[in-house]
SETI-921002 format. One record per residue (C-alpha): residue in three letters; z, x, y. Coordinates in steps of 0.25 Angstrom, whole numbers, plus 2048, in hexadecimal, padded with zeros to 3 digits. Layout:
ALAZXY;...
REM end
This chain:
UNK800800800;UNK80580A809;UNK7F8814808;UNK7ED808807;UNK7EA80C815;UNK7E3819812;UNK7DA812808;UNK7D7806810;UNK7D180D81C;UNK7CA816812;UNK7CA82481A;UNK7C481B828;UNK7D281D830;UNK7DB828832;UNK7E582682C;UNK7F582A82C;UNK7F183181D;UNK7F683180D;UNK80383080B;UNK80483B802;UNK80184A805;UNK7FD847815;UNK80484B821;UNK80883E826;UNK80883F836;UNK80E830836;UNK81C82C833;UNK81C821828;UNK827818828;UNK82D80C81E;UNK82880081A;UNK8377FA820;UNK83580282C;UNK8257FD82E;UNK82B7F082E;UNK8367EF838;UNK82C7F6842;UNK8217EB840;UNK82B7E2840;UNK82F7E584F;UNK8207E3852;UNK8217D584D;UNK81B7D8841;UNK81D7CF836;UNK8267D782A;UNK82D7D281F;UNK83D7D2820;UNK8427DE81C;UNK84C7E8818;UNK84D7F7817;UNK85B7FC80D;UNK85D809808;UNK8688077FF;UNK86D7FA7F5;UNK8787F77FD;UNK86D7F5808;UNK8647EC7FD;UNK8707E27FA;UNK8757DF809;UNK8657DE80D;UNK8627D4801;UNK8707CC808;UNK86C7CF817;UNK85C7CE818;UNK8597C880C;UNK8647BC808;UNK85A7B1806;UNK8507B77FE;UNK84B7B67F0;UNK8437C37EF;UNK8427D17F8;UNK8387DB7F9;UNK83C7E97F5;UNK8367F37FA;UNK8388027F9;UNK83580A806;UNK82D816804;UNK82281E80D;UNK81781C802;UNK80F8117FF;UNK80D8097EF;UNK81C8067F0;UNK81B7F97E9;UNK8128007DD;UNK81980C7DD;UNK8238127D3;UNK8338177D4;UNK8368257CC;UNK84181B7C7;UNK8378127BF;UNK8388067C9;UNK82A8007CB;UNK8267FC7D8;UNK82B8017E7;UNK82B7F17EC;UNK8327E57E5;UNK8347D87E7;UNK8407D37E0;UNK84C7C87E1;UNK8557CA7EB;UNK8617CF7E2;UNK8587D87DA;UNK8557E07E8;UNK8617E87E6;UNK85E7ED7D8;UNK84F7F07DD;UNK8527F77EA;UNK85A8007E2;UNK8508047D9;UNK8498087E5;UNK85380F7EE;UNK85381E7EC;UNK84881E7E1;UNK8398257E2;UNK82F81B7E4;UNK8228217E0;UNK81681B7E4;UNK8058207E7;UNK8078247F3;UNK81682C7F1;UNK8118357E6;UNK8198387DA;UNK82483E7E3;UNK82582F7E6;UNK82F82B7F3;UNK8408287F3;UNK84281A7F7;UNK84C81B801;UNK84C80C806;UNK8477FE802;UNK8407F280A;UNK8457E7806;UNK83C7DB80B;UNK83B7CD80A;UNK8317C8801;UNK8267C1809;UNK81F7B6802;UNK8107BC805;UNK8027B4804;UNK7FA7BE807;UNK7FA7CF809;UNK7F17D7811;UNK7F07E5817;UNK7F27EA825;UNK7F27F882B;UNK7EE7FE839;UNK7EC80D838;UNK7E2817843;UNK7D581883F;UNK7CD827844;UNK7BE81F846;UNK7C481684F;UNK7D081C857;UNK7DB814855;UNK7E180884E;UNK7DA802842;UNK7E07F583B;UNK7DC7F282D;UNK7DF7E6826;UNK7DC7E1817;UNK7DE7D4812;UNK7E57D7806;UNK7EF7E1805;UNK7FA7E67FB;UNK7FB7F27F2;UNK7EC7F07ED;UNK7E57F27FD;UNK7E18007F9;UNK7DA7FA7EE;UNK7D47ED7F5;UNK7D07F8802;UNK7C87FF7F7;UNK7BF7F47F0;UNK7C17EB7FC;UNK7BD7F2809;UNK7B87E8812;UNK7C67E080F;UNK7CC7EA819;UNK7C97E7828;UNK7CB7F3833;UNK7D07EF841;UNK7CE7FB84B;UNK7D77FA856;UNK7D37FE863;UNK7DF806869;UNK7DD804876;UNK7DB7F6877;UNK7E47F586A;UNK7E47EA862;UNK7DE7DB865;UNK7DF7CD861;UNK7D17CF85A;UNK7D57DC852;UNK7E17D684E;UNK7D97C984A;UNK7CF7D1841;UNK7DB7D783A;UNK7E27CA836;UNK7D47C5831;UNK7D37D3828;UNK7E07CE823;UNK7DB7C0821;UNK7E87BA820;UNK7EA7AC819;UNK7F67A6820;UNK7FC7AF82A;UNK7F97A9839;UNK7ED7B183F;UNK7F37B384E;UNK8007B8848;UNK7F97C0840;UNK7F07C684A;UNK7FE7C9852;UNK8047D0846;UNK7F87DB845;UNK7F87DD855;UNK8087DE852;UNK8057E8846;UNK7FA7F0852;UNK8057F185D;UNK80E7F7852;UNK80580084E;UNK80280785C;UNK80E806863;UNK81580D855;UNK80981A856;UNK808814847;UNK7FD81A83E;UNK7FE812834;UNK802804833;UNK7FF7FC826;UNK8047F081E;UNK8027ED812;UNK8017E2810;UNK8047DB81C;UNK8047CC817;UNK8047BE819;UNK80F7B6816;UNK8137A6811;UNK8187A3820;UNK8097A9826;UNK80E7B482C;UNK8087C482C;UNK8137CD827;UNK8137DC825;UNK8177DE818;UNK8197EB817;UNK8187F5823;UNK813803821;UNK81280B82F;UNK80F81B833;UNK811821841;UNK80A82A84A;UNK815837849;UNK80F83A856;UNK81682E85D;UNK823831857;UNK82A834864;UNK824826867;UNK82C81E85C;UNK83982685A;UNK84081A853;UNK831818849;UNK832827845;UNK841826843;UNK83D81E837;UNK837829830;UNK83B82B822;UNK83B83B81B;UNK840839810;UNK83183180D;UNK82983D812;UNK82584B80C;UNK83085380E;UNK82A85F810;UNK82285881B;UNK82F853822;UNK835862823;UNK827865829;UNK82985B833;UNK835860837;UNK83186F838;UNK82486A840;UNK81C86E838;UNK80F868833;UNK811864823;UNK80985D819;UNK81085C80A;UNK80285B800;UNK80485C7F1;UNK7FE86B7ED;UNK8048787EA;UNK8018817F5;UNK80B880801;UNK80488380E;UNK80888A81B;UNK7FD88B827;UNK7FD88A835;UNK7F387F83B;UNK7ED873835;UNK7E0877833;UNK7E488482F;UNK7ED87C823;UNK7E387481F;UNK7D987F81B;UNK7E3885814;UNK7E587980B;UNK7D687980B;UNK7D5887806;UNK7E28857FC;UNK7D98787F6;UNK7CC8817F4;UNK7D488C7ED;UNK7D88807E4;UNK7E887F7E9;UNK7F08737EE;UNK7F48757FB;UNK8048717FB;UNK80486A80A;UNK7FF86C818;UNK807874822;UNK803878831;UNK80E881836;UNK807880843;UNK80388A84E;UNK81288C853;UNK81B88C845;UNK826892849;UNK82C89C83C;UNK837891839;UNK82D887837;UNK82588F82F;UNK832892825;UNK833882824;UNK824883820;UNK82688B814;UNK834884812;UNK82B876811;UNK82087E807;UNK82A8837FF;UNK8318757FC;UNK8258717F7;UNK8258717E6;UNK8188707E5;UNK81687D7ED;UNK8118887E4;UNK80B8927EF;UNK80B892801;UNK800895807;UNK80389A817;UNK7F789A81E;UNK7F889E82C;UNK7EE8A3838;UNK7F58A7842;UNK7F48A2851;UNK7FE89B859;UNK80589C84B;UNK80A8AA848;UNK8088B183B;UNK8158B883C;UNK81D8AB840;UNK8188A7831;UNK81B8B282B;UNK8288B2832;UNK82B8A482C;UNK8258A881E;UNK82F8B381C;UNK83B8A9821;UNK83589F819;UNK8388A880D;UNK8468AC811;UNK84A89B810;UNK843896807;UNK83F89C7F8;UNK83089D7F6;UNK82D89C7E7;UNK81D89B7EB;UNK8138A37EF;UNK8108A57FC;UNK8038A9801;UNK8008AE810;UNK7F48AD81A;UNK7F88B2828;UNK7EC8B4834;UNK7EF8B5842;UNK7F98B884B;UNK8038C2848;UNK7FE8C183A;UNK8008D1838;UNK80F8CE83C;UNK80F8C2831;UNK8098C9828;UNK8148D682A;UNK8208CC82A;UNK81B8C581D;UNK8188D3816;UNK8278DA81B;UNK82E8CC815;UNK82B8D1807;UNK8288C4804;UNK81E8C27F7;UNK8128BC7FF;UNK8028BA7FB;UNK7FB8BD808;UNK7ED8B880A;UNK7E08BD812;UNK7DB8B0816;UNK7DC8A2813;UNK7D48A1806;UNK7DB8AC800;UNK7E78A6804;UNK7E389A7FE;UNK7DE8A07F1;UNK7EC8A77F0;UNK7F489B7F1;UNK7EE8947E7;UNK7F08A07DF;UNK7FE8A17E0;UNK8018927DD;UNK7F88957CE;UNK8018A27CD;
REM end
């Protein structure tokens, strides 16, 4: 559900990226959290609770809950396929629906557990809290996102009118079921656009005027929140005719964070890389992949063609990571502190030319590196530039066992090297 987006705009849009294994310039919040935003925009949600401990269960069932039959459980992780994913525990499922009694005994197999689902990897994600929602008597689901689309500038609507877990499939065999609404950013969005997106939707009881103002509602919080993404799935009609989001996935510019402290403050670690949060908060420019080969350059381009260059010498290359024009050495010992933590590491690669960025400031932080943390892998070295016969003499009088490298192919071809050895 929660990665049907990439699929349905098929490579036309820019998009925030795979959840997996991309650097994720966006922050991505819970489905809870998703919901009481567009409810203060007036958006229609379902009523709703977030607990994070039975005792939290039982006094939400009295409190929110005291005159219903059945309650919607739903476990709150940053990865999509909840509802056909799988705990390490054996519980089917990351979504139930069950008798109100029953929602204790269920949120406890939830809490704390591993959810694994297509889009967690096998490492799957911890569970740390549950939704529980109640259970909406539906008549029809759809599917509703607004995303930024390159070709055209700015905001992009796309609605389906059949939604669930199964719109990647139905965007695949049924393309022309998916309508695309660009938005003009300067004018923003009009009673006509919004009009051309209810009738993508094609609702069957829902009023047409209030739905109309539900997507302009679902616009306004998409712009005035610098979101990136904002998508539900699916967003439904219901037995009384009203529109209802029900559920609430949202991404944010990281760029407007200063904008929307109290959004950014709802930033979850504990579901990110953590690698990628100790790299955040050394400032410094990580992207955890799945390969063998940790990697240490300075500037993007540069990294790139290094992960290029590893994949021609038939290596995998570990993550991407840009220590920038102006690393200081203590950023560079949290570099290889970040490399090294990686399991899967079986050899680093530093590749450095040298021009705002010294080579001796790297060597500096190579040899301090060291000192901390105990390097059980190769380490091959490729140093150009500035200072680089000063890197090269502190690297050399450190007496540490290095494989040093001509240019970037050989240091490439040894790396791969070392990780076979």
């Amino acid at each position: 559900m929660r990665r049907s987006l990439g699929k349905l705009i098929a490579g036309s849009l820019s998009i925030a990226g795979r959840w997996q294994n991309q650097q994720l310039r966006r922050l991505n919040i819970h489905e809870y959290q998703g919901a009481e935003l567009m409810s203060k925009y007036g958006i229609n949600v379902p009523k709703g609770v977030a607990v994070a401990s039975i005792e939290e269960v039982k006094e939400a069932v009295k409190s929110v809950f005291p005159n219903e039959k059945e309650v919607v459980v739903k476990s709150q992780i940053l990865a999509g396929g909840r509802g056909l994913g799988t705990f390490k525990s054996g519980l089917k499922g990351g979504v139930h629906i069950v008798k109100t009694e029953e929602v204790p005994g269920i949120a406890e197999k939830m809490l704390g557990q591993i959810l694994v689902t297509k889009q967690t990897g096998s490492q799957g994600k911890i569970v740390s809290k549950v939704y529980l929602c109640e259970k909406l008597s539906l008549v029809n689901e759809m599917y509703f996102a607004i995303t930024l689309d390159r070709s055209t500038a700015g905001p992009i609507i796309i609605a389906c009118k059949k939604g669930g877990t199964s719109i990647e499939d139905l965007a695949e065999k049924f393309p022309d079921m998916i309508i695309k609404v660009p938005i003009d950013v300067f004018k923003g969005i009009t009673d006509e656009d919004a009009a051309k997106v209810v009738d993508g939707l094609a609702p069957t009881v829902a009023d047409r005027s209030a739905s109309i103002e539900q997507v302009k509602k679902l616009y306004q919080l998409f712009c005035e929140c610098d979101c990136t993404l904002l998508e539900i799935n699916p967003i439904a009609e219901t037995a009384d005719k009203q529109l209802v989001a029900a559920d609430a996935k949202l991404n944010f510019d990281d760029n407007a964070s200063f904008r929307h402290k109290e959004i950014f403050e709802l930033r979850d670690p504990s579901q990110e890389d953590s690698r990628e949060v100790a790299a955040a908060k050394a400032d410094l420019n990580y992207i955890g992949l799945d390969g063998e080969i940790g990697c240490m350059v300075n500037g993007a381009g540069l990294a790139m063609a290094t992960m290029d260059i590893i994949k021609l010498h038939g290596g995998t290359p570990a993550n991407f990571l840009d220590v920038g024009g102006n690393a200081s050495e203590g950023q560079v010992v949290e570099a290889f502190k970040i490399l090294t933590s990686d399991d899967k590491v079986k050899a680093i690669l530093v590749n450095i030319f040298g021009g705002i960025m010294k080579c001796d400031v790297i060597a500096s932080g190579i040899v301090n590196a060291a000192k901390q943390v105990s390097l059980k892998v190769p380490v091959v070295v490729r140093l150009e530039g500035t200072n680089v016969d000063q890197g090269k003499r502190i690297l050399k009088d450190s007496g540490m066992t290095l494989i040093t490298a001509e240019d970037l192919d050989d240091a490439a071809e040894k790396a791969v090297k070392a990780t076979v050895n």
